[in-house]
C-alpha positions as CSV (number, residue, x, y, z in Angstrom):
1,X,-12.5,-5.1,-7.7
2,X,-15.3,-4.0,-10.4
3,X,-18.3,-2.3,-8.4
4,X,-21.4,-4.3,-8.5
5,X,-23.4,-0.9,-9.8
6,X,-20.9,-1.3,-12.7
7,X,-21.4,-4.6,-13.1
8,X,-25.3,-4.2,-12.7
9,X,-24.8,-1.2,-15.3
10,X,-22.9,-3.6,-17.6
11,X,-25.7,-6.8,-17.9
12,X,-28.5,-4.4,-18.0
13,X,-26.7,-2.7,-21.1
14,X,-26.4,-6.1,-22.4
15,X,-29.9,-6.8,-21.6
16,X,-31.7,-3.7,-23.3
17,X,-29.8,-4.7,-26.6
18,X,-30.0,-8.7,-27.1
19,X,-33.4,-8.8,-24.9
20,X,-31.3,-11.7,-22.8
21,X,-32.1,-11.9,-19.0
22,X,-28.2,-12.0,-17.6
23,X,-27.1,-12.4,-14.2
24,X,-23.8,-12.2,-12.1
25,X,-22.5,-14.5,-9.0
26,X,-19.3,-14.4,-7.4
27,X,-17.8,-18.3,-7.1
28,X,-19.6,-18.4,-3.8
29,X,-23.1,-18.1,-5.6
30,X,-23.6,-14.9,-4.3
31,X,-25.6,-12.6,-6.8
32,X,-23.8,-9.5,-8.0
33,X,-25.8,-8.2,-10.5
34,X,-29.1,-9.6,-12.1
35,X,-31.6,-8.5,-14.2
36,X,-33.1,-12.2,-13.4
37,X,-35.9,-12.1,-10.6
38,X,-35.2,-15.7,-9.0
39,X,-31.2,-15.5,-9.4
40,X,-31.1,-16.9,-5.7
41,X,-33.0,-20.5,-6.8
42,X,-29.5,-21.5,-9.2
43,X,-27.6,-20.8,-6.1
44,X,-27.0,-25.0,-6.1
45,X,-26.4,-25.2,-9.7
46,X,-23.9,-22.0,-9.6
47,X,-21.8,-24.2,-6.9
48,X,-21.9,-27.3,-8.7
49,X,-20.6,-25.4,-11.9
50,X,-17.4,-23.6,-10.0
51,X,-16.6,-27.0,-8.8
52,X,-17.2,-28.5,-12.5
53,X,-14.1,-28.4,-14.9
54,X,-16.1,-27.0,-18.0
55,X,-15.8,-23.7,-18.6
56,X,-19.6,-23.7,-19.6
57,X,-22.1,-25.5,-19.4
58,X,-26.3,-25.5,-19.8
59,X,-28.4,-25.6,-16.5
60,X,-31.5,-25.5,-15.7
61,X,-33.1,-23.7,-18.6
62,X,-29.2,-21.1,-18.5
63,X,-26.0,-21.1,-20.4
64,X,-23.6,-20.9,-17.3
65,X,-20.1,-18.9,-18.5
66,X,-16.8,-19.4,-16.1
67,X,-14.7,-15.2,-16.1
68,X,-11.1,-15.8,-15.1
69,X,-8.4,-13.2,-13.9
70,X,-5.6,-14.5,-15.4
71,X,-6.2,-18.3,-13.9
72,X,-8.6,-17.8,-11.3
73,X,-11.6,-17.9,-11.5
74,X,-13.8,-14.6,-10.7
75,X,-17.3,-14.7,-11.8
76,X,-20.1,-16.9,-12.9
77,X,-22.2,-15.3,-16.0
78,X,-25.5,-16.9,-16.5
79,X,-27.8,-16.0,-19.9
80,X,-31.3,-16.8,-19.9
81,X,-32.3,-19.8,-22.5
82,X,-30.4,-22.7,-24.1
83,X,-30.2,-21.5,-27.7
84,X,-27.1,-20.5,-29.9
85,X,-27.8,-17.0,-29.5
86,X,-28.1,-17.3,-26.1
87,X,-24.9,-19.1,-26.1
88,X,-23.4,-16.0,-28.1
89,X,-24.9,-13.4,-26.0
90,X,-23.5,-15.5,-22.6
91,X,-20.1,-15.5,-24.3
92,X,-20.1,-11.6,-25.0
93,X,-21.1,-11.1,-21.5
94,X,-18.2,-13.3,-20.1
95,X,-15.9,-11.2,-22.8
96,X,-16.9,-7.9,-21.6
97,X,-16.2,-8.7,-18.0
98,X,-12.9,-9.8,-18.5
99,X,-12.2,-7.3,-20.3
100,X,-13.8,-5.0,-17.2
101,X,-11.3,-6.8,-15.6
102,X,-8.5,-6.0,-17.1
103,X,-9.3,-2.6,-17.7
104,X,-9.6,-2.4,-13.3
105,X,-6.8,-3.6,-12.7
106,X,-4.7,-1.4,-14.8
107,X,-6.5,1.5,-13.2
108,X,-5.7,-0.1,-9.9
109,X,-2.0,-0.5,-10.9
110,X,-1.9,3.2,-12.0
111,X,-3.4,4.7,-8.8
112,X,-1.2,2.1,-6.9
113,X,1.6,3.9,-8.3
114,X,1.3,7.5,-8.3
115,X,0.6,6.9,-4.6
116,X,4.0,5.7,-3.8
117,X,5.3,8.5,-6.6
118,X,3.7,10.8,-3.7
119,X,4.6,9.8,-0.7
120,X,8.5,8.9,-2.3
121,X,8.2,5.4,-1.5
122,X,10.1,4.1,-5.4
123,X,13.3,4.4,-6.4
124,X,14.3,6.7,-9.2
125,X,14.8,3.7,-11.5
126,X,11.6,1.9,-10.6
127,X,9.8,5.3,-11.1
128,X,10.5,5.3,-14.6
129,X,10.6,1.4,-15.1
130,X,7.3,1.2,-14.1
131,X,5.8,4.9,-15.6
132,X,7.2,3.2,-19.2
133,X,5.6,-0.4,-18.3
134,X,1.9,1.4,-17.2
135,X,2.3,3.9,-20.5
136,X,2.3,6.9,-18.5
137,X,4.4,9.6,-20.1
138,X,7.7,10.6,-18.0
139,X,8.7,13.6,-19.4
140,X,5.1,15.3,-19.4
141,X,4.1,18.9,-17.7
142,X,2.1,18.2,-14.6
143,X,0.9,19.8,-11.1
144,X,-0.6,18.6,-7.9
145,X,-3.7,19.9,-6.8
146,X,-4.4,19.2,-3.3
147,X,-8.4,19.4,-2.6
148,X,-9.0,19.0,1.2
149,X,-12.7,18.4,2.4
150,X,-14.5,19.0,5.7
151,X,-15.4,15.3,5.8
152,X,-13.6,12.2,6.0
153,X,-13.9,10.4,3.2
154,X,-16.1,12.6,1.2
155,X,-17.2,10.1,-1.7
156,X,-19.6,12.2,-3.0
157,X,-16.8,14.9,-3.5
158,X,-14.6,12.6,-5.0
159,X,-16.9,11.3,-7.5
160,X,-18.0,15.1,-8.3
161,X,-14.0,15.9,-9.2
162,X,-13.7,12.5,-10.9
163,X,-16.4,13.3,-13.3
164,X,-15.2,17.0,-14.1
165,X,-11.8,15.0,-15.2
166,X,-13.5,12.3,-16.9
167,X,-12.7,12.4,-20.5
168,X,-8.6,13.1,-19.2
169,X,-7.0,10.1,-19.0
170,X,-4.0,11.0,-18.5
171,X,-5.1,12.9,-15.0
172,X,-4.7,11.0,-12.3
173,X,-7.3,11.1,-9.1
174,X,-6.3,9.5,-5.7
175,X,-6.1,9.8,-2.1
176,X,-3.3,9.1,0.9
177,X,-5.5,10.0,3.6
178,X,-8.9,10.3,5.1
179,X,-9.5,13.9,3.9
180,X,-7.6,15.1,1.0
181,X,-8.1,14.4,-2.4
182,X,-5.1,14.8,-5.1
183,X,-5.7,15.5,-8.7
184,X,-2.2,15.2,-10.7
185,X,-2.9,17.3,-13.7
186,X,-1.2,16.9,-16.8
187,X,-0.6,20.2,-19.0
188,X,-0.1,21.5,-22.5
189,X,2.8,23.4,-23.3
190,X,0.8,26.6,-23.5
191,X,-0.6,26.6,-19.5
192,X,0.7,28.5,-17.1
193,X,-0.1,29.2,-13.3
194,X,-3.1,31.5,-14.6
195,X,-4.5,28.8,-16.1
196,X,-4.0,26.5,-12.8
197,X,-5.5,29.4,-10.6
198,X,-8.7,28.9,-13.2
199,X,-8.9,25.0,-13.1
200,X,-8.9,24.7,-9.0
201,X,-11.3,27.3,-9.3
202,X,-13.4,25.5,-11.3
203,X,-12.9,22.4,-8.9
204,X,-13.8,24.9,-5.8
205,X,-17.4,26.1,-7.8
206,X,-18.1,22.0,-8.5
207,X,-17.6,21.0,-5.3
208,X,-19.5,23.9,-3.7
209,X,-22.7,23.2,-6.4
210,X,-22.9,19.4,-7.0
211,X,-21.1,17.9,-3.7
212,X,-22.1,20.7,-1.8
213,X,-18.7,20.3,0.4
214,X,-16.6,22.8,1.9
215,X,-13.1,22.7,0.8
216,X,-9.9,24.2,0.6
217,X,-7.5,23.8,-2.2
218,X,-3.7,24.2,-3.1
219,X,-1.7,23.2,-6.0
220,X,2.1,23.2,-6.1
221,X,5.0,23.9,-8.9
222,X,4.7,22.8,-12.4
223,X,7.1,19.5,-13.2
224,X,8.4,18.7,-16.4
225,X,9.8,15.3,-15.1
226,X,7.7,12.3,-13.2
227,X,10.2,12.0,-10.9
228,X,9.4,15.2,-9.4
229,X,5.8,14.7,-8.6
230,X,6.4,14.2,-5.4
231,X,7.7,17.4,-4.9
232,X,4.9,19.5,-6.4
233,X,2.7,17.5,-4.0
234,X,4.8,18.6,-1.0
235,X,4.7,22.2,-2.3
236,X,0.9,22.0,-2.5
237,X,0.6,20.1,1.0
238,X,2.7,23.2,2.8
239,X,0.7,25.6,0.6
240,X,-3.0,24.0,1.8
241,X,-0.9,24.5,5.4
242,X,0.3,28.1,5.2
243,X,-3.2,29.4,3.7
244,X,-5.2,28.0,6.4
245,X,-2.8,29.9,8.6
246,X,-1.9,32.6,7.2
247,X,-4.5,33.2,4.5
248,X,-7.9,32.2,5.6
249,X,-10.7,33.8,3.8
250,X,-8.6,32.1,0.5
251,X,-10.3,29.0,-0.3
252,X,-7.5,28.3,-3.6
253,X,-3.7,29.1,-2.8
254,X,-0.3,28.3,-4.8
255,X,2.4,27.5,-3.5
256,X,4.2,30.5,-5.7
257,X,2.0,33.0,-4.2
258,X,2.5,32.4,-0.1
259,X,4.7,35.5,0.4
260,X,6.4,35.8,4.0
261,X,3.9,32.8,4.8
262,X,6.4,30.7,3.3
263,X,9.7,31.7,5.1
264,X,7.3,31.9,9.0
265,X,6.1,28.5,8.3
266,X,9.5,26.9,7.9
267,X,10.9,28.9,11.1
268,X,11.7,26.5,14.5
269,X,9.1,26.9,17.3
270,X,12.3,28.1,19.8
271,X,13.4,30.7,17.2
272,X,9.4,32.4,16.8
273,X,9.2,32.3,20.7
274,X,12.5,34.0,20.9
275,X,11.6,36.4,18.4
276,X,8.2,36.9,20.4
277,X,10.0,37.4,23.7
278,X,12.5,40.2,22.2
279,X,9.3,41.9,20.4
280,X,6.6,42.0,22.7
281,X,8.8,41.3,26.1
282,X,6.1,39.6,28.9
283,X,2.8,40.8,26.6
284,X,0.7,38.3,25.4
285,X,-1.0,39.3,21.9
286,X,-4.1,37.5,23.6
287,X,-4.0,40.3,26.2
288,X,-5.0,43.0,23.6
289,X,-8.5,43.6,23.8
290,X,-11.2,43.3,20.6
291,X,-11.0,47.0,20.2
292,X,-7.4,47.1,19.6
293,X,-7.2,44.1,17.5
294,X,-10.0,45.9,15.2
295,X,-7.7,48.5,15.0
296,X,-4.5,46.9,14.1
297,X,-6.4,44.9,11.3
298,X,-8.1,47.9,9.8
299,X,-5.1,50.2,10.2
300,X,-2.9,47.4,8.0
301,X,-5.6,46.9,5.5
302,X,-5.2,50.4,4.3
303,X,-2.2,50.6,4.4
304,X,-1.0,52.8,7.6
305,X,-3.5,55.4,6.8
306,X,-4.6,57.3,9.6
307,X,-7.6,59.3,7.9
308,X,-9.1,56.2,6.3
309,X,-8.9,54.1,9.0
310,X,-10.5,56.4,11.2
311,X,-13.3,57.1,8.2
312,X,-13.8,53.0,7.9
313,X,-14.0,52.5,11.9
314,X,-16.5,55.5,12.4
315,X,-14.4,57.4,14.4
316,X,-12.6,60.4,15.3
317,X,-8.9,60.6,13.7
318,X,-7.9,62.1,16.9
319,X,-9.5,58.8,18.4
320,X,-7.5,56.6,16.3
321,X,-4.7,58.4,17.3
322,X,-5.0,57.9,20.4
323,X,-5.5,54.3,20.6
324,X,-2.1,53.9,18.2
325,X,-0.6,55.4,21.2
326,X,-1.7,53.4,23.4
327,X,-0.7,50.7,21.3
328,X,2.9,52.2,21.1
329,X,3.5,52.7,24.8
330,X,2.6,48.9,25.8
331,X,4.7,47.3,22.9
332,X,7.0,49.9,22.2
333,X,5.9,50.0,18.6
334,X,4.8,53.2,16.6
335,X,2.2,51.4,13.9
336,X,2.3,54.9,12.0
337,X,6.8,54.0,11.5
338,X,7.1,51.9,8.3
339,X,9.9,49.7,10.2
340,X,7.8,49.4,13.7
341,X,4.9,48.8,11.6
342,X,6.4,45.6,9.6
343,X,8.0,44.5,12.9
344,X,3.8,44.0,14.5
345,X,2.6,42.5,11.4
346,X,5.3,39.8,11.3
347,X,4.8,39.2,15.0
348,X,1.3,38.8,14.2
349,X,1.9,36.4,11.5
350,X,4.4,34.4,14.0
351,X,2.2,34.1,16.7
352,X,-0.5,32.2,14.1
353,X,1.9,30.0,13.3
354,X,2.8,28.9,16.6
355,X,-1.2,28.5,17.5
356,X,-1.1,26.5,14.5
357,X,1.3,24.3,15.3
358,X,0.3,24.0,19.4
359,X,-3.2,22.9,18.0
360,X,-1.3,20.3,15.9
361,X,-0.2,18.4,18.8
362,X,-3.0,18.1,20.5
């Protein structure tokens, strides 16, 4: 459960402040963590000691320690030496680990259970049963930030966010899948969506610096109850969805800014091809050419503006003119007409979504 570089971290801490040689075996005799250059010769003496009923014992020039989780036994310390203050030092070693032990396990426990609080796998009465017996607070302000990575299993990403959230305890960092990393943020009373918009915007120039990863992040609702953590995750999963659809060059979206995103993406695939068919009639959007997909984009970027679309394409108004007519006689829609004009864009926007999805099942 404890990393070995933690353990290794640990006995060389130790080390540097009692000048004893320590080193680490698992009850199989393998080494762990040493700061001893021969730790493979005691490999004998190691499995004589696990099958020994003392809980220490002097060997071969060491003090050997037994480290139990709660019973069984876990770890064989050795210290260097056969002198009371070796003895002391071996026993502070063997203390330390357990409580390393303990310490892992509740951190396990933890992440074990805001999992299942996300994916809605605990009862409502278990949820708070076990929030009270962990000492997680149940009525505290929290929100689900939803980080997703170009690579599977992006550990150096993961370590990055973990250290930018290491003096918060009560944030929790996890993962459900190969590629997305959730932060569950708890919040003062004073913080607001502003303030989340800053934080996964810090996240995003973290990643992009120290992890340098690629990433895309949304974050849902605030919740003022535990119980609903597991909505504010679903918010932020649909949100990471509709921005990658919808709103592409946005690397941070919230779930209470996705605008007529939100309503497309919850639409049935027969109702979008109906509305398709009734819009566009046997015209495929793909049969547009590039030239006339410039134009659309540029004349709905400002706004319907004839003159400075024209003046941002480098042509003649009476050009752009003419290719809005065009446009009008093969869909039957006048861009320049408020109304018509609404009608393309939210065709537009359908017709991602059902790419979207089509790529989904494939």
């Amino acid at each position: 459960m404890i990393s070995n570089q933690v353990l290794q971290n640990t006995i060389e801490g130790l080390r540097s402040i009692t000048r004893v040689d320590l080193c680490v075996m698992d009850t199989e005799a393998k080494t762990l963590a040493t700061t001893v250059a021969n730790a493979d010769e005691y490999t004998g003496a190691v499995l004589d000691f696990v099958d020994s009923p003392a809980d220490s014992q002097v060997l071969q020039g060491f003090q050997f320690f037994k480290v139990f989780d709660e019973h069984q036994l876990e770890y064989i310390v050795l210290a260097k030496g056969d002198s009371d203050d070796v003895y002391m030092v071996g026993k502070i070693a063997s203390f330390e680990l357990q409580n390393l032990i303990i310490a892992y396990k509740e951190r396990y426990d933890k992440d074990n259970f805001i999992k299942n609080l996300l994916l809605d796998n605990l009862l409502l009465v278990d949820i708070y049963n076990r929030a009270k017996k962990l000492h997680i607070d149940a009525e505290a302000r929290r929100v689900v930030f939803l980080i997703e990575t170009k690579i599977e299993k992006d550990s150096s990403a993961l370590e990055t966010i973990r250290s930018l959230f290491a003096g918060k305890t009560r944030d929790f960092i996890t993962a459900v899948d190969e590629k997305d990393i959730i932060l569950v943020k708890e919040l003062k009373p004073t913080e607001g969506y502003e303030d989340m918009n800053k934080i996964a915007v810090t996240i995003l120039d973290m990643l992009n610096t120290e992890a340098m990863s690629q990433v895309h992040i949304a974050y849902g609702t605030i919740v003022s109850e535990i119980k609903d953590v597991s909505r504010s995750y679903k918010e932020a999963k649909m949100a990471l969805d509709v921005g990658k659809i919808f709103y592409a060059n946005r690397n941070v979206v919230a779930y209470s800014n996705l605008g007529i995103g939100r309503l497309i993406y919850q639409l049935p695939i027969p109702l979008c091809k109906m509305f398709i068919k009734e819009i566009f009639g046997s015209i495929s959007v793909d049969d547009f050419d590039e030239e006339t997909v410039v134009t659309i984009n540029k004349f709905f970027e400002n706004n319907l503006n004839v003159s400075e679309t024209a003046r941002q394409l480098y042509i003649h108004r009476n050009t752009l003119v003419y290719r809005l007519d065009k446009i009008q006689k093969e869909t039957g829609l006048d861009l320049r007409v408020f109304e018509d004009a609404i009608t393309f864009k939210i065709a537009l926007m359908v017709v991602k979504y059902m790419k979207y999805m089509e790529n989904l099942e494939y």
